[in-house]
C-alpha positions in Angstrom: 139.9 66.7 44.8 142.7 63.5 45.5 141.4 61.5 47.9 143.4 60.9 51.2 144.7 57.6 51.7 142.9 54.8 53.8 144.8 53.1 55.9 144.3 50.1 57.8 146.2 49.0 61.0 146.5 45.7 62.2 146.3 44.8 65.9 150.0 44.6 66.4 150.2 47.8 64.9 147.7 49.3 67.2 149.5 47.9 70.5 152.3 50.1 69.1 151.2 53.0 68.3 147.7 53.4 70.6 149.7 51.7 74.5 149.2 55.5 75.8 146.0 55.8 74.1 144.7 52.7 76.8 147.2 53.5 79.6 145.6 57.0 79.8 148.6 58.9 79.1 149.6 62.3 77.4 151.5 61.2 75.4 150.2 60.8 71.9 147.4 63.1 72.3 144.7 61.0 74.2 143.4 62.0 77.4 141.6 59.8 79.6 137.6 60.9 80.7 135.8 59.6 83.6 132.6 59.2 84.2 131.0 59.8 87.7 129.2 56.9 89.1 128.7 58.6 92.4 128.3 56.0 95.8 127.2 58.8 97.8 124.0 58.1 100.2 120.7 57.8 97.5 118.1 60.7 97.7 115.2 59.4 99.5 111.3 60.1 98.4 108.4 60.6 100.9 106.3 58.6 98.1 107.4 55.9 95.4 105.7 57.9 92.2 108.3 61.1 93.7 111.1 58.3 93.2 110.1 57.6 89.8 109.9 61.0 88.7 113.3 61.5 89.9 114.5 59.0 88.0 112.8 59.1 84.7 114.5 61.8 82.9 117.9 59.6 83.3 116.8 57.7 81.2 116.5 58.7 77.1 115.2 57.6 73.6 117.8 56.7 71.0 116.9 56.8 67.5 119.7 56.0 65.1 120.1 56.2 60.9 122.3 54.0 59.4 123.1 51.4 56.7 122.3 47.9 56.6 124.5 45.1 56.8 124.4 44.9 52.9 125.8 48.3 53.5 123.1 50.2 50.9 120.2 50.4 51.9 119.2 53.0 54.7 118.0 51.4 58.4 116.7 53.4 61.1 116.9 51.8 64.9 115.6 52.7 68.2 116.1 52.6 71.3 117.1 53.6 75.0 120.2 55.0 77.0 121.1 56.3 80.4 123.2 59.3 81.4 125.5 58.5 83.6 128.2 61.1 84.1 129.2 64.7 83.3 132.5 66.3 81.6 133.3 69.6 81.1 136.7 69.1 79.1 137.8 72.1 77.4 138.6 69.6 74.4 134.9 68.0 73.6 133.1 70.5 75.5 130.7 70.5 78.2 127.9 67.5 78.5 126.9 64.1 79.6 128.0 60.8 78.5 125.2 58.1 77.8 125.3 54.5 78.3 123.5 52.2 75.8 123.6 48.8 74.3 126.2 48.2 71.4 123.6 46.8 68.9 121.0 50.0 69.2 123.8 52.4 67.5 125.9 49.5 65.3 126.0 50.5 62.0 124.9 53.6 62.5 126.2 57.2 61.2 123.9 59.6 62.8 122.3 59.3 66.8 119.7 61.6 68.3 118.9 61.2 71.3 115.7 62.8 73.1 115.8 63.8 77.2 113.1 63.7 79.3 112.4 67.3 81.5 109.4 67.1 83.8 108.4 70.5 85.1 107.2 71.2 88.7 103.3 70.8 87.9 104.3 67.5 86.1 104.3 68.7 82.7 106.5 66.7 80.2 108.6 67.9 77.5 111.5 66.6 75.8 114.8 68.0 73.9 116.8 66.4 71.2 120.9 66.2 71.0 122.7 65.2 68.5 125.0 62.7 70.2 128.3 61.2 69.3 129.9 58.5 69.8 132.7 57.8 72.5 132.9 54.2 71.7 132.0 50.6 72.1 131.9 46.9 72.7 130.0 44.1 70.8 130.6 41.6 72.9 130.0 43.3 76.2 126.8 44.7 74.1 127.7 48.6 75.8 128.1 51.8 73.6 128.9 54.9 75.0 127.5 58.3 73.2 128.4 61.9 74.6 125.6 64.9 73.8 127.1 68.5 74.5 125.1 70.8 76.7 125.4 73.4 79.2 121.8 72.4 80.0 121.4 70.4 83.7 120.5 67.2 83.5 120.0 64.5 85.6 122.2 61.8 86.2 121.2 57.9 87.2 123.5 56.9 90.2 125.1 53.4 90.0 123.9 50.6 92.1 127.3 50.8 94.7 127.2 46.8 95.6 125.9 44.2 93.5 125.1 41.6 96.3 122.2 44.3 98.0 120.9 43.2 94.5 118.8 40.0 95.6 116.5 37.5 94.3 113.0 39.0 94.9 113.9 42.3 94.8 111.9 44.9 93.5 113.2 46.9 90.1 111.8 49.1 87.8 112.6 49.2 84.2 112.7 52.5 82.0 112.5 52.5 78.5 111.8 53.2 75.1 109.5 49.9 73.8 108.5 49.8 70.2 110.5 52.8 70.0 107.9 55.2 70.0 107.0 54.5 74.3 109.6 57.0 75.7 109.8 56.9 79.3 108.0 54.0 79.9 107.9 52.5 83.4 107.4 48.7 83.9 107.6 46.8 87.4 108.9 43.4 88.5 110.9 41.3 90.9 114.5 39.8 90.3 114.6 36.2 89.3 118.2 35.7 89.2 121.3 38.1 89.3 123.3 36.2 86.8 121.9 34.2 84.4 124.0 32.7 81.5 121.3 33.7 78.5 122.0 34.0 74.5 121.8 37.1 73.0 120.8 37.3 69.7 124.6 38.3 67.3 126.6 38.2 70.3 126.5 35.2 72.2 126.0 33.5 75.5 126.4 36.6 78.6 125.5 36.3 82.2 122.4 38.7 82.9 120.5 39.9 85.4 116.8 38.0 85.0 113.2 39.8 86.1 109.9 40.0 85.1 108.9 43.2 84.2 107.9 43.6 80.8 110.6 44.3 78.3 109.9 44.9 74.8 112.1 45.9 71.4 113.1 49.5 72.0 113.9 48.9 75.8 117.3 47.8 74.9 119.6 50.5 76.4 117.3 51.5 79.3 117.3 51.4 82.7 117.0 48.8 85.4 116.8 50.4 88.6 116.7 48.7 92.2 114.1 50.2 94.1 113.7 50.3 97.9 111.7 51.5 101.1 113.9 52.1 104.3 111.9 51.5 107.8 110.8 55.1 107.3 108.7 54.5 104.2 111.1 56.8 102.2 111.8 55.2 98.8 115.3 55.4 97.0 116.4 54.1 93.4 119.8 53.4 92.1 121.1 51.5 88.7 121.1 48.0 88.7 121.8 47.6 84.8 121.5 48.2 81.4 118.6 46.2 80.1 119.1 44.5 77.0 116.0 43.4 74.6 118.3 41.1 72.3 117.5 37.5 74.2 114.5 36.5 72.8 112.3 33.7 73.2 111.7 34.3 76.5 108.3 35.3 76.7 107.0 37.4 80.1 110.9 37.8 81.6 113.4 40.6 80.9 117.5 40.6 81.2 119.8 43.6 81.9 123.4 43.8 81.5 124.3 43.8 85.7 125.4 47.7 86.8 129.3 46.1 87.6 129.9 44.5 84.0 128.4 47.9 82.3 130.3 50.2 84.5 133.9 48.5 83.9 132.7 48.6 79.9 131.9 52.5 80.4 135.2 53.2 82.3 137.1 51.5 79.8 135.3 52.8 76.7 136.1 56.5 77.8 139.9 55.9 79.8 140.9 55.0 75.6 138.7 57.4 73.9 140.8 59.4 71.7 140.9 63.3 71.5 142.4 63.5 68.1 139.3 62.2 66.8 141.4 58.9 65.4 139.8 56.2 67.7 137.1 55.4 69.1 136.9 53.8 72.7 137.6 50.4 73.1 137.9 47.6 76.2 141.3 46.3 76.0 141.5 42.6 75.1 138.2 42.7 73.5 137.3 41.5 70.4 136.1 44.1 68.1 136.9 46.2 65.1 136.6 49.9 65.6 136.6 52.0 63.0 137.1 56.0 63.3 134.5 57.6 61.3 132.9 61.2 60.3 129.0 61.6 59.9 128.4 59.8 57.1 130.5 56.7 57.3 129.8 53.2 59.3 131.0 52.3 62.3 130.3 48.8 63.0 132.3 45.2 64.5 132.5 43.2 61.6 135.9 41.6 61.7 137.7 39.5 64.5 140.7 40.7 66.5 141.2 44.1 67.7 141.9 45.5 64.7 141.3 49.8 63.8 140.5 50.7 60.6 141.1 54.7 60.4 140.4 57.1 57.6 140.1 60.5 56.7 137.0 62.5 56.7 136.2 62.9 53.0 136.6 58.7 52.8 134.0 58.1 50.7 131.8 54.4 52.1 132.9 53.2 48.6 136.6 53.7 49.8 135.8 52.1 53.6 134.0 49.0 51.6 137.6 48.6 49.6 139.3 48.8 52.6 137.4 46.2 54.6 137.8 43.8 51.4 141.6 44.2 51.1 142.1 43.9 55.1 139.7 40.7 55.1 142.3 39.4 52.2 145.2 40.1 54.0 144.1 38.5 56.9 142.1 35.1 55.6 144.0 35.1 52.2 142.9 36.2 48.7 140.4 32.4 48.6 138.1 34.0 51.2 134.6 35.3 50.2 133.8 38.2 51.7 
């Protein structure tokens, strides 16, 4: 069979050809998806383990397959994710969108994602999705994924105001540590709401800072504010997105605060694609994304904002060529790739 031709297109080619793709236009096929982070009034819970169980099957594992940076040898990662809207577009079909850190899917070809049902007698079970990918930001460290389902699930509701998230406030975090804990509940108090912290591949970022326990496999999960009103009902809504990559901090946790991670989420589904040509992006970001079928990488390798889009039969042998002559063009045949 000929192969079909890879091409690559430069970020002043993409400003071109994609402006209606990020303006949320018609116009070349895109069509913008929003994701409902609902303000409404909280549910409220005669008792704070009812709370919890309200909230804990938002939250879901993330286990990825994918290839390592060497780009042969097969890696598997874990982790968390929270849903955090519904769709029911005619064009992808009916289901959830799930917000998770970037570097839990990077790299990664195929995403399962497991959700949490928990029956009237308290009974646990849990259902795997294949999920999808709507797109992502390396340096805002948010993915978006999208499982179809005609299933009911339940939806985390956004924290509405940042400032009624305080120093010494209580939050819960909700997780997948080791990446075998799903659902895991840990408890703590806010030590700072925006903390300027390294992040291990990614840089310096301004995080929320607590103390309950975070561990590898939490990345992705859940930070929820929790509160009792003068009536000793309890209510929970998303604080952030907590993020296991800053490390070297030993008994203190960091989230990704609920205002950065929904402007990433709005952004990374107003410029997702329906031709299945692009992946979501934040404008202005500096990224690479790279449209891709189940069996070929999608990662952030290069700078600019820069698309590399191929057919489905591209073989990873053909995407590795591609990345090389790209990386020439742009640095000049004397750089070492």
């Amino acid at each position: 069979m000929k192969k079909k031709i890879v091409a690559v297109v430069s970020a002043c080619v993409l400003l071109v050809t994609l402006c209606v793709v990020a303006a949320g236009c018609g116009g070349c096929g895109a069509k913008t998806y929003t994701v409902e982070t609902s303000m409404a009034d909280l549910p409220k819970y005669s008792s704070y383990t009812d709370m919890i169980a309200s909230i804990r099957p938002s939250v879901v594992e993330v286990y990825c397959e994918g290839y390592d940076d060497s780009g042969t040898a097969i890696m598997t990662s874990a982790g968390a994710g929270v849903i955090v809207g519904k769709s029911d577009d005619s064009l992808i079909g009916d289901g959830y969108f799930i917000v998770t850190n970037h570097h839990v899917i990077e790299n990664c070809y195929s995403m399962i994602v497991n959700v949490l049902s928990i029956g009237e007698d308290g009974s646990e079970t849990t259902t795997a999705y294949n999920a999808q990918l709507i797109g992502g930001s390396h340096e805002r460290d948010i993915a978006v994924l999208y499982v179809k389902t005609t299933a009911t699930l339940t939806t985390a509701t956004w924290l509405a105001d940042g400032d009624e998230l305080q120093v010494g406030a209580e939050v819960v975090a909700i997780g997948n540590p080791t990446g075998t804990l799903g659902g895991t509940v840990t408890r703590g108090i806010v030590s700072a709401t925006s903390r300027k912290i390294n992040v291990e591949n990614i840089g310096s970022m301004d995080l929320i800072q607590m103390d309950a326990a975070i561990n590898s496999g939490n990345s992705g999960g859940g930070l929820f504010y929790t509160y009792e009103n003068a009536d000793g009902e309890w209510s929970a809504a998303l604080a952030g997105i907590v993020n296991s990559g800053a490390t070297g901090y030993d008994g203190l946790g960091f989230a990704i605060p609920a205002e950065d991670a929904v402007y990433a989420v709005e952004k990374l589904t107003e410029t997702y694609g329906t031709d299945d040509e692009l992946y979501g992006y934040v404008p202005g970001d500096v990224g690479l994304t790279i449209t891709a079928a189940v069996g070929n990488v999608y990662n952030s390798s290069l700078s600019g904002q820069e698309t590399i889009v191929y057919a489905d039969d591209t073989s990873n042998e053909d995407l590795d060529n591609a990345l090389d002559t790209y990386k020439e063009y742009q640095y000049g045949t004397s750089r070492q790739s």
